[in-house]
C-alpha positions in Angstrom: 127.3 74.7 130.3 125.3 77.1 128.3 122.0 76.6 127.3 120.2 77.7 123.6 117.4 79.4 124.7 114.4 79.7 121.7 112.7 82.9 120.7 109.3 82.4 119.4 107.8 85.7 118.6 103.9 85.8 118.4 103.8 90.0 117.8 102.1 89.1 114.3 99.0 86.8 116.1 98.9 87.8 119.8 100.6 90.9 119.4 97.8 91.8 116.7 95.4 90.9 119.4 96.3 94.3 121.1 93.2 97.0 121.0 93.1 98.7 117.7 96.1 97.2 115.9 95.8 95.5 113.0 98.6 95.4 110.3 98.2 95.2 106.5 99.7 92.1 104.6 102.6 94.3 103.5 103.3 95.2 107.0 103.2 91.7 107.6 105.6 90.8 105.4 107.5 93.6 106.3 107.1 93.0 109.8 108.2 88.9 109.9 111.1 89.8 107.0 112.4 92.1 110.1 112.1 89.4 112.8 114.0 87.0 110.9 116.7 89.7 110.8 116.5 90.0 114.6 117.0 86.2 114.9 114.2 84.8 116.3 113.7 81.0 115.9 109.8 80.9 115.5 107.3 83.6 113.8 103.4 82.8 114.7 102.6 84.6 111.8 98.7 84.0 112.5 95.4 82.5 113.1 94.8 80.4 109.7 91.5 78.9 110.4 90.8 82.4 111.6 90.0 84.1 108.1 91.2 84.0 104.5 93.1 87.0 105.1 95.5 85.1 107.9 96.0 82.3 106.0 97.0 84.3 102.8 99.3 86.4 105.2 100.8 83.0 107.2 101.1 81.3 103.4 102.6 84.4 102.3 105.0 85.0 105.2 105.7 81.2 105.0 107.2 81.3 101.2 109.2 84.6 101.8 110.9 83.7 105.1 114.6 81.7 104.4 115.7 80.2 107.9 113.0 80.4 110.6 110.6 78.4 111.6 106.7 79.2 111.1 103.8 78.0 112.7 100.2 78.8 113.0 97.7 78.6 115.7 95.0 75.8 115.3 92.2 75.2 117.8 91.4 71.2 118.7 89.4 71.1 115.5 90.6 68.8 112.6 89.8 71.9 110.0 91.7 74.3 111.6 94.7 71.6 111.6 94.1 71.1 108.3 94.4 75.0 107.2 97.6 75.6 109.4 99.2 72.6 107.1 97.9 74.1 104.0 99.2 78.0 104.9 102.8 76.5 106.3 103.6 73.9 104.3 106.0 75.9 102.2 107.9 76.7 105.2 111.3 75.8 105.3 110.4 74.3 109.1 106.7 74.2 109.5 105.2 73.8 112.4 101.6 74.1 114.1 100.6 75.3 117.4 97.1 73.2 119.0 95.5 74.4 121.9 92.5 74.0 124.2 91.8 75.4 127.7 92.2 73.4 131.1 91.3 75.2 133.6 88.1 74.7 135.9 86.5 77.8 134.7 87.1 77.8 131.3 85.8 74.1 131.1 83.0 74.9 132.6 81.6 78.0 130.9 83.3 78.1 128.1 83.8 74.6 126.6 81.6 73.0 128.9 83.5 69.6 128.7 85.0 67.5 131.5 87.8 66.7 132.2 88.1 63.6 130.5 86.6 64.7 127.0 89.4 67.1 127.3 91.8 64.6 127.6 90.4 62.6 124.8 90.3 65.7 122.3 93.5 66.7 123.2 94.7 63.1 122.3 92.8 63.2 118.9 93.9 66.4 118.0 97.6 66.1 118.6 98.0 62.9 117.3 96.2 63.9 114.3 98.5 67.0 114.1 101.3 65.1 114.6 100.4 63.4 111.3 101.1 65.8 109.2 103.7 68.1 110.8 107.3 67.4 112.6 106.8 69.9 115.0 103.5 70.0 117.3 103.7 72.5 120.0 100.7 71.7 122.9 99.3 74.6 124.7 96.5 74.0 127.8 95.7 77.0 127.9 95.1 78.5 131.0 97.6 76.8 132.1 98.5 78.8 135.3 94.6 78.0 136.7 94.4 74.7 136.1 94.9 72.3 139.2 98.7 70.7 138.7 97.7 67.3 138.6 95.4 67.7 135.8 98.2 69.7 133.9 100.3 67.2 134.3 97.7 64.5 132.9 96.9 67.0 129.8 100.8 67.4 128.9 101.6 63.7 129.3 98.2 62.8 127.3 100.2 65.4 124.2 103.1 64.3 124.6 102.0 60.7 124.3 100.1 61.8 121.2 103.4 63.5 119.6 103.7 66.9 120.9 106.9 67.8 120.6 106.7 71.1 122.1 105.0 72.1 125.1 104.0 75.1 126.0 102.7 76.8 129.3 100.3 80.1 128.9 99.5 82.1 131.7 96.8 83.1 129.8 95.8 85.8 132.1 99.1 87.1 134.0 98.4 85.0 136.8 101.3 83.7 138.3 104.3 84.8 139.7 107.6 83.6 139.7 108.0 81.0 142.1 105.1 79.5 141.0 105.3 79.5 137.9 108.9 78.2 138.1 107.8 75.4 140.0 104.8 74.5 137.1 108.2 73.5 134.7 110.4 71.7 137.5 107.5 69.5 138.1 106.6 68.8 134.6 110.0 68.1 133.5 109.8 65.8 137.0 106.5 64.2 136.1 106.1 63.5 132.5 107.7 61.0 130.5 110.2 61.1 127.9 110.6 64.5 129.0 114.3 64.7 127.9 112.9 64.5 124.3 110.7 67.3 125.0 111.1 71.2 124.7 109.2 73.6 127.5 108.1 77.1 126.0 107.1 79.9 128.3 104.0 82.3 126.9 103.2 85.0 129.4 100.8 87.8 129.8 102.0 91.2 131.8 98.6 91.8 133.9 100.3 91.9 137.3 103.5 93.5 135.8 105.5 89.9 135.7 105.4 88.4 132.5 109.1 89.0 132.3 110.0 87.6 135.3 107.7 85.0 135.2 109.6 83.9 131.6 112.8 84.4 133.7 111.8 82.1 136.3 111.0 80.0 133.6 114.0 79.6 132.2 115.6 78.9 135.8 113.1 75.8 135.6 114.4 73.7 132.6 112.4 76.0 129.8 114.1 76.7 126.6 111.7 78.9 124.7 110.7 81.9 125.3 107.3 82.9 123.7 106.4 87.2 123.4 106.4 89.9 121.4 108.1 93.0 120.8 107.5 95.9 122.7 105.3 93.6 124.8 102.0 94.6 122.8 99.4 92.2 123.5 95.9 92.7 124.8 94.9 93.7 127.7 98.4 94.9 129.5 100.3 92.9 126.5 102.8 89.9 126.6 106.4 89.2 127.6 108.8 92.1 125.9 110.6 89.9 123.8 113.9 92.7 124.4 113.9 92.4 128.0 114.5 89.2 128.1 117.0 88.2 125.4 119.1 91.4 127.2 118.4 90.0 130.5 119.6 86.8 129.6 123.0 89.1 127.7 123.7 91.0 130.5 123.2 88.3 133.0 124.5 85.3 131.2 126.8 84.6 134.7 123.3 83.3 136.3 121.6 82.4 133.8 124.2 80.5 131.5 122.2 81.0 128.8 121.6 82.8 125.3 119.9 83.4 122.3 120.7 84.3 118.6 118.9 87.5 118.4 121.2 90.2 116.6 121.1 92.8 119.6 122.4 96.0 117.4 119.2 95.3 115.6 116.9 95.6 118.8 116.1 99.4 118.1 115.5 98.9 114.5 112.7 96.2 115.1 111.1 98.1 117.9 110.6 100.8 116.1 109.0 99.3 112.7 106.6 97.6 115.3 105.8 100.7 117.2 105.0 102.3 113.7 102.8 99.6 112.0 100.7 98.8 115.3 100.4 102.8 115.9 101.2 102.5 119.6 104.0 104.7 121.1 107.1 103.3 123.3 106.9 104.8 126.1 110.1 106.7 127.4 111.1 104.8 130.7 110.5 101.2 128.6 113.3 99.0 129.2 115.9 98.6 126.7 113.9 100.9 123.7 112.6 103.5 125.3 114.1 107.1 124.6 115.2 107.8 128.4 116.4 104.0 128.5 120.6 105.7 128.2 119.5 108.7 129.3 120.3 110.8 132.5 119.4 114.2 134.0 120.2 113.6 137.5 123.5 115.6 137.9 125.5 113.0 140.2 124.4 110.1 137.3 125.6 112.3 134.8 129.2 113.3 136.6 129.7 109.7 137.0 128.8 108.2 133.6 131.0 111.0 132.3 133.8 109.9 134.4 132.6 106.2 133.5 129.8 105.1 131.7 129.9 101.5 133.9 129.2 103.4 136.7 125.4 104.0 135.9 124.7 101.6 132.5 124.7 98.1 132.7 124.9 98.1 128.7 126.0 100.0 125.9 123.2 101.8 123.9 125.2 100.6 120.7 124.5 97.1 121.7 120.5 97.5 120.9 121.3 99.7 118.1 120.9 103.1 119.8 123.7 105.9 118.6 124.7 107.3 122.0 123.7 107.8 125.4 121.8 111.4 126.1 122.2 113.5 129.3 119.6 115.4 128.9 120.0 119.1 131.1 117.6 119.9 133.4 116.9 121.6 137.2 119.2 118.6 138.7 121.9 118.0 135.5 125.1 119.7 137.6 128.2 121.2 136.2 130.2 118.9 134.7 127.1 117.3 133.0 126.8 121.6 131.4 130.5 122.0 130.6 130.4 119.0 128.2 127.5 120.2 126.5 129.1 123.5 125.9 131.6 121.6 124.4 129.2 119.0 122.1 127.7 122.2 120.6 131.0 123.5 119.7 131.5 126.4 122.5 134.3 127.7 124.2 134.1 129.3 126.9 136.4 130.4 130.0 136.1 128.7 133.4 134.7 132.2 134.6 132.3 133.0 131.8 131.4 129.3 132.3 130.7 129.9 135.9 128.0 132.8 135.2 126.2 130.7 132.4 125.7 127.8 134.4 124.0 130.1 137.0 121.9 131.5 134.5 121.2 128.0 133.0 120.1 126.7 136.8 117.5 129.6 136.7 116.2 128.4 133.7 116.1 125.1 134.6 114.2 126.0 137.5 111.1 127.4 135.1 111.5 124.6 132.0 111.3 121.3 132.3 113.7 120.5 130.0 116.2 122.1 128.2 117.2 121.7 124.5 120.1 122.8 122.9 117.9 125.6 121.0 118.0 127.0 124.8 121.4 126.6 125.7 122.5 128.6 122.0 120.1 131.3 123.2 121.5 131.4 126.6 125.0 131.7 125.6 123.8 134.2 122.8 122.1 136.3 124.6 125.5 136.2 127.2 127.1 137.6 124.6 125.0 140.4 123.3 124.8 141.8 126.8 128.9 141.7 126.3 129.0 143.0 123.0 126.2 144.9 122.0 126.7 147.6 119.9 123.4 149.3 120.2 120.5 149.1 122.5 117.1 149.7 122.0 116.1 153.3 123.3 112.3 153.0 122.6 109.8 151.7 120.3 106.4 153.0 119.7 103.7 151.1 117.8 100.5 152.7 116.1 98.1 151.2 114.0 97.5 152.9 110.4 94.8 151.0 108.4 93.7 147.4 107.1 96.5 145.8 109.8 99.3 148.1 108.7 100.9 149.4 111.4 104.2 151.9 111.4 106.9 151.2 113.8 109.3 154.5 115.6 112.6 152.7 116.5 115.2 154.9 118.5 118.6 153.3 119.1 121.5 154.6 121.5 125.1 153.3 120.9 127.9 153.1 122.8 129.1 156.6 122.5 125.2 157.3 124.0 124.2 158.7 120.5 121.3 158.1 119.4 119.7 156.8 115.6 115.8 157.3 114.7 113.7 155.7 112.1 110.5 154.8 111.2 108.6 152.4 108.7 105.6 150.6 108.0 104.5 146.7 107.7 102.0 144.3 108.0 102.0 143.8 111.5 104.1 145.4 114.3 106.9 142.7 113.8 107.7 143.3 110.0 107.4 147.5 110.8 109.7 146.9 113.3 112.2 145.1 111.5 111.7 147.3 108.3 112.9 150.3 110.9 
């Protein structure tokens, strides 16, 4: 049976969170307008307690979307409760994320509570969030450092209280796979009611793992996946909301699961994000980068030419990319050459062909890559050494006055005669032409 997995995107409040980005209410609009497009179940479009400029944006965001669901975050304080209801309740499905920390170190140097004032806020706070929304999503945050037996007291103490969501953060890219995987088999074991509850996954890419952490998730009974696009976050960012709906796509035969995110949109809502938060995609990111269907190596290319299957897993179309690029360079061989002679509209014989590509293997050899702007010279400059009608003899420059300089230009055909002329410019490039 296939499983609906959830896409709650938090670019907007954790993805904001990254080092120098901060997005204007417009792009904020803009921005959750786009993800609603994608297909995402959930926008955390902010911090409302945070700042009358979140709450406008989250109120904002909240009145314009038509289908998904939005929620703000809310610390265990009644007020901050209170201000999440008042920015969401236009929502078509409002909801509210709570959340206080669990683990040793944070109760100890940062809230400074014990375990069992923990346990009673968390019970005052949900309930009381529970009171004036449908949808309460718990978050101990920390999650992944707090000892398991006191997670699972916090979660059934929320769930108790009304949470109808909970929510596991490995606040600070802890975990790996397996263990993390074995956080949701247990809750699901250990709590309660837990049929009636949803599991969400929020991780943070530190050790390079939030992705398969959220994977390994998802083997364990979780059915949301919490991230943002691109993966921007702070620090090393969150789970890249792409990788995983595509992972789940491409391997839906293990996973026997899927999402409603519009894939042919994928590039499209990269892209706007990568331009609002002012941070580059790199080229080897998965899915969106620009060398993500791309390939130099010259036995990739011969193969994908024969059959792309035989080195993409996916179609660029599918993610809303136009076509795959092979890119020439020092290890693109001959077939990978021949078709793009025949993408830029050449044609050449098999011999001619034979003598270009050992010129273009020389160049190669001294660029690092090589455009089509190169290959048109290449192939242009073939051809003048063919059919030339005149070479240049000799050329001799002298300066006159104020950067004029006169250009001597002596030209020998093919019949070895020879033309002379001379003229003047400003600078030797324009005498030499006016010659």
């Amino acid at each position: 049976m296939t499983s609906h997995i959830q896409i709650f995107d938090t670019t907007l409040r954790d993805g904001e969170q990254t080092p120098g980005v901060s997005f204007s209410f417009d792009e904020r609009l803009t921005i959750a307008r786009q993800l609603e497009d994608w297909g995402v179940d959930v926008i955390e479009a902010g911090f409302p307690a945070s700042s009358q400029g979140s709450f406008d944006s989250v109120q904002a965001i909240a009145r314009t979307l038509k289908k998904t669901t939005v929620t703000g975050l809310a610390r265990c304080k009644k007020s901050d409760i209170d201000a999440t209801y008042e920015a969401t309740r236009d929502a078509v499905s409002p909801s509210i994320h709570v959340f206080v920390a669990t683990s040793p170190i944070h109760l100890k140097y940062k809230l400074k509570m014990t375990e069992k004032e923990v346990l009673r806020t968390i019970k005052e706070h949900v309930s009381y969030a529970r009171s004036k929304f449908d949808i309460v999503q718990f978050s101990p945050e920390d999650a992944t450092r707090t000892p398991l037996s006191f997670l699972v007291q916090c979660v059934q103490v929320a769930v108790d209280a009304g949470a109808t969501i909970i929510n596991i953060p490995d606040t600070v890219g802890y975990t790996y796979p397996k263990e993390y995987g074995f956080i949701f088999k247990t809750l699901k074991e250990k709590i309660r009611h837990s049929e009636q509850i949803t599991y969400s996954a929020h991780c943070h890419d530190d050790l390079g793992l939030a992705v398969a952490n959220s994977m390994a998730a998802i083997e364990n009974g979780a059915t949301r996946i919490e991230g943002t696009i691109n993966g921007i976050g702070e620090r090393a960012g969150n789970t890249a909301l792409e990788e995983v709906v595509l992972g789940l796509h491409v391997r839906q035969d293990h996973y026997q699961a899927k999402t409603q995110i519009q894939f042919e949109k994928t590039k499209l809502t990269s892209d706007i994000i990568s331009r609002y938060a002012g941070i580059r995609i790199p080229r080897n990111k998965a899915i969106v980068g620009k060398n993500a269907f791309s390939h130099e190596s010259g036995i990739h290319q011969d193969g994908f030419l024969k059959h792309p299957e035989t080195y993409e897993i996916m179609t660029p179309q599918l993610v809303g990319v136009k076509n795959t690029e092979l890119p020439l360079g020092k290890l693109s061989g001959k077939h990978a050459f021949q078709e793009k002679l025949k993408k830029l509209g050449y044609h050449i014989s098999e011999t001619d062909q034979i003598a270009l590509f050992k010129l273009f293997k020389a160049m190669a050899d001294k660029k690092k890559v090589i455009t089509d702007r190169d290959i048109h010279a290449l192939i242009q400059g073939t051809e003048h050494e063919q059919h030339a009608e005149f070479q240049v003899e000799s050329l001799q420059l002298q300066f006159v006055s104020n950067g004029v300089q006169s250009a001597v230009v002596v030209l020998k055909d093919k019949q070895n005669q020879t033309y002379q002329d001379s003229s003047i410019g400003t600078g030797s490039i324009l005498a030499i032409y006016n010659a």
